[in-house]
C-alpha positions in Angstrom: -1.9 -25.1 9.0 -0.4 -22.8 6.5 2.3 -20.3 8.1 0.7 -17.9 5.6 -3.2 -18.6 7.1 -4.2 -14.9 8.2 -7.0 -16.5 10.0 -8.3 -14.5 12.7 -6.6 -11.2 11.9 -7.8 -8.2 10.9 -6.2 -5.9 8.7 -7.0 -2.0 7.5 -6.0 -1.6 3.7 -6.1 2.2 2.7 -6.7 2.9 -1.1 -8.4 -0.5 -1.4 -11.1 0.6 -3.8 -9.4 -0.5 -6.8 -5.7 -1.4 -8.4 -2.7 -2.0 -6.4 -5.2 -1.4 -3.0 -7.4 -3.6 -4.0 -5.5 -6.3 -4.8 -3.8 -6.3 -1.8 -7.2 -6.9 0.2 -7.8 -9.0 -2.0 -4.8 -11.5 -1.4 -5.2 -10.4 2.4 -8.7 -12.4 2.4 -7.4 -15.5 0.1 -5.3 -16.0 3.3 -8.3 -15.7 5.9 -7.9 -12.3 7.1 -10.9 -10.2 7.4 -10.4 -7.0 6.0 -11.0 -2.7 6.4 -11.4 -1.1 2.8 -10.4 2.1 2.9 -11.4 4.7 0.2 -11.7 8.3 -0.6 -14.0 9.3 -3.8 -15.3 5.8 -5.5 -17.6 4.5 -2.8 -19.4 1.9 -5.9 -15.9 0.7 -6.4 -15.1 0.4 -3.0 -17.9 -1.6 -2.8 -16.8 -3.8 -5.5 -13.8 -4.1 -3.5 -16.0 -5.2 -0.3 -18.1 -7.7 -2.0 -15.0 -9.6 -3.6 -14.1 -10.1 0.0 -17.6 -11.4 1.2 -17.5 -14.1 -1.5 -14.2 -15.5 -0.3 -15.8 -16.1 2.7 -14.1 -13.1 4.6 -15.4 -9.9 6.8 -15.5 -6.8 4.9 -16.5 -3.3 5.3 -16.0 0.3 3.6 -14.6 3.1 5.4 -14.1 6.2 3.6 -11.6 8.7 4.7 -8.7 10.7 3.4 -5.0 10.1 4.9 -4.4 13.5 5.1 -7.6 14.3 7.3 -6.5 13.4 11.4 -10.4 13.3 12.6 -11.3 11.5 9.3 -8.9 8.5 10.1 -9.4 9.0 14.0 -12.5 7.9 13.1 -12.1 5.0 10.9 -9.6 3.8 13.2 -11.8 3.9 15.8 -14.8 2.4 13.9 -12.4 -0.5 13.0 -12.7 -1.8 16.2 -15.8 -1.5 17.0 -16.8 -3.5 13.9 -14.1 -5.6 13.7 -12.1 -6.1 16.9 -8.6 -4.4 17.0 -6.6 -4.7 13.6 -3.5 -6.4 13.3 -2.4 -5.4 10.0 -2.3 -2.0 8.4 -1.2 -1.5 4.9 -0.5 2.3 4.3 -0.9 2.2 0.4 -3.5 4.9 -0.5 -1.1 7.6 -3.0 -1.8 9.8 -5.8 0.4 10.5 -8.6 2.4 13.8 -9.9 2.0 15.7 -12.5 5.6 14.6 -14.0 6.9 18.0 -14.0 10.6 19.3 -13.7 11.4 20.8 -10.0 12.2 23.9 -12.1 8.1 23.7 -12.9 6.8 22.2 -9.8 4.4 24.2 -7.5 5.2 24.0 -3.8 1.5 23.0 -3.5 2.1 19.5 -5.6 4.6 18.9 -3.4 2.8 19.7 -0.3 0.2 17.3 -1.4 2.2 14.3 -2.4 4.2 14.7 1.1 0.8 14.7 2.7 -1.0 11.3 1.3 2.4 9.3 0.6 4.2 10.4 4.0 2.4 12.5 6.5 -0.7 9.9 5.4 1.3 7.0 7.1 2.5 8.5 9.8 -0.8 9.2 10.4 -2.6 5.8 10.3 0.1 4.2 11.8 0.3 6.4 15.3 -3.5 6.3 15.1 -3.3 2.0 14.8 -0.4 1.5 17.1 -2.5 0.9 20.0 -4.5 -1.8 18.5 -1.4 -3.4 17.2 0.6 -3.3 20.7 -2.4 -5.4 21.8 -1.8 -8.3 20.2 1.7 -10.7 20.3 2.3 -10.7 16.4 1.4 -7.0 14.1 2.4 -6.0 11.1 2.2 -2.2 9.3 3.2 -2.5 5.7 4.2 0.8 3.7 3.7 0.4 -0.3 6.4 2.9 -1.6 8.1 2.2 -5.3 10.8 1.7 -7.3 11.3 5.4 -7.9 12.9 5.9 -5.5 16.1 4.1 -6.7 15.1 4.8 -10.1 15.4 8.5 -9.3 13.8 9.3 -12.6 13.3 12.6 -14.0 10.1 14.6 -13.7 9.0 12.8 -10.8 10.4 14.6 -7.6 7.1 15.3 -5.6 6.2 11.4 -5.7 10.0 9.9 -5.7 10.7 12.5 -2.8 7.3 11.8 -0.6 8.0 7.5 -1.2 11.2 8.2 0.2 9.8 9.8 3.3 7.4 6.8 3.7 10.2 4.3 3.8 12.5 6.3 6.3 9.0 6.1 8.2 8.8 2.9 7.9 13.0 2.0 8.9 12.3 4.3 12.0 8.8 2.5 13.4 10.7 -0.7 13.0 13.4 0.2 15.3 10.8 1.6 17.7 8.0 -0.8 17.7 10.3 -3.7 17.4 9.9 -4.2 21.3 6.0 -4.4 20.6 5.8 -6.8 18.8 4.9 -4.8 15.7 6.9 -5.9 12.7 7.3 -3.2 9.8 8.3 -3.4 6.4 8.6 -1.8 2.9 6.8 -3.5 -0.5 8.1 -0.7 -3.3 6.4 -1.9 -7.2 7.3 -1.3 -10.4 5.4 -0.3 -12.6 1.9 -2.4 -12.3 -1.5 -2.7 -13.9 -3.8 -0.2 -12.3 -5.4 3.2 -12.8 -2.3 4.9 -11.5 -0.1 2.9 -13.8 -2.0 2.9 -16.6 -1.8 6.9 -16.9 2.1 6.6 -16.1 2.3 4.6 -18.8 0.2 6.7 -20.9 2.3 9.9 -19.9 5.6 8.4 -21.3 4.9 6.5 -23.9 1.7 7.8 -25.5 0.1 4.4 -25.8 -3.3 3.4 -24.4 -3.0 0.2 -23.1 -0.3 -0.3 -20.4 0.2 -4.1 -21.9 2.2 -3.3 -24.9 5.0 -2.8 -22.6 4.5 -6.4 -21.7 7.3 -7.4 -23.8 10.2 -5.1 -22.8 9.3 -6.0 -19.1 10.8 -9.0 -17.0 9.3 -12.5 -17.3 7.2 -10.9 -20.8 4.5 -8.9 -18.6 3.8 -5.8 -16.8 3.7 -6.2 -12.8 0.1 -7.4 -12.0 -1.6 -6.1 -8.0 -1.5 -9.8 -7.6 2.0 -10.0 -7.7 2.5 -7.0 -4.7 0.0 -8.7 -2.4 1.9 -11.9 -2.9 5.1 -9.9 -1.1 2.9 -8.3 1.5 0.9 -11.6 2.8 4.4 -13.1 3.2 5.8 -10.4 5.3 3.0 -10.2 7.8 2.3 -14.1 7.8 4.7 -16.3 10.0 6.3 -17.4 6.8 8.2 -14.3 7.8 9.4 -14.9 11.4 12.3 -13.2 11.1 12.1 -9.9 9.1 11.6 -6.6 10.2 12.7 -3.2 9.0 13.4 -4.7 5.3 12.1 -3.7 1.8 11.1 -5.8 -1.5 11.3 -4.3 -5.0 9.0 -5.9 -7.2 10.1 -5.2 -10.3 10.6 -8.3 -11.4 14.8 -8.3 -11.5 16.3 -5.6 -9.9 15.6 -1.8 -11.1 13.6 -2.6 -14.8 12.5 0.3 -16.1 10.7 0.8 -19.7 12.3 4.1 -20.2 
């Protein structure tokens, strides 16, 4: 057997509808894990999401809920279970972007919001999942942050300051649920093909389509979801028998950036 065969686990993917989310559930299922979409607005995508699942051969359902709503996720947590059996893998990757604004122009509101999907969001879902993942020998929680925050670009604080919060999360639950049997660790992108990328891209460089950066970008191509769910089914597969409380840029080779 494979040691990266997720057969028989069960994994909640927030932000699953579509890009980085979605290829994560995606690659989750390739390995034989059945798999919780997650979503907020897009419920057809969502379901686009589900049904590539279903023809791998894999369990897959839609939950909708927002991270930053506690009875929401109670919820979906809760229906998890019931229609799936108690999760073993949560991947907190549900985020929203900023508006690329200096601090001197920022509202206190856009950074109230990024702190609560990118950080708050997490802590939520993971406290919420912890006692399905204490039930079993081997858990993983997987936070998606990014590169910004070693970039440290300008115009970015809200999102570079909230990812930062998620991976000190993420460093803290490993110490603590280390004893549990509950391994957690960091995946931070680059930039990647996906809605959220795509307007990034568009923001800076005024271009429509994200692939005419392909060239300046390491091995001659933006970052594809593909490539992030390839990092995250290694950590929580027992290819990785040894790694907590660690983080993996993928940004192709070490801090690219198109600026």
């Amino acid at each position: 057997m494979s040691d990266r065969n997720l057969a028989g686990r069960i994994a909640l993917v927030t932000g699953a509808s579509r890009g980085i989310g979605r290829g994560i559930a995606i690659g989750l299922a390739e390995a034989g894990a059945d798999v919780a979409v997650n979503y907020t607005r897009d419920e057809a995508a969502a379901a686009e999401t589900v049904a590539a699942i279903q023809a791998l051969g894999r369990k897959a359902k839609a939950y909708r809920a927002s991270v930053t709503d506690e009875a929401g996720c109670a919820a979906m947590v809760a229906a998890v279970a019931a229609d799936f059996g108690a999760m073993s893998i949560l991947v907190n990757n549900a985020g929203v972007a900023s508006r690329g604004l200096s601090v001197a122009d920022t509202s206190p509101e856009e950074v109230d919001k990024l702190f609560a999907v990118h950080a708050a969001g997490p802590h939520r879902l993971s406290r919420l999942a912890l006692p399905q993942l204490r039930s079993h020998a081997r858990s993983d929680i997987i936070i998606i942050s990014s590169i910004a925050t070693y970039v440290n670009a300008p115009n970015g604080a809200p999102y570079t300051m909230a990812k930062a919060a998620g991976e000190a999360l993420a460093l803290t639950l490993a110490k603590e649920e280390l004893k549990n049997g509950v391994r957690v660790n960091i995946v931070a992108p680059a930039l990647t093909v996906s809605d959220m990328g795509e307007k990034l891209s568009r923001a800076i460089t005024g271009e429509d389509d994200i692939h005419h950066l392909d060239a300046k970008m390491p091995f001659g191509r933006v970052a594809l979801p593909a490539d992030v769910a390839a990092a995250v089914v290694w950590f929580v597969s027992d290819a990785n028998s040894y790694c907590s409380g660690q983080k993996l840029n993928i940004d192709g080779a070490g801090q690219a950036t198109f600026r």
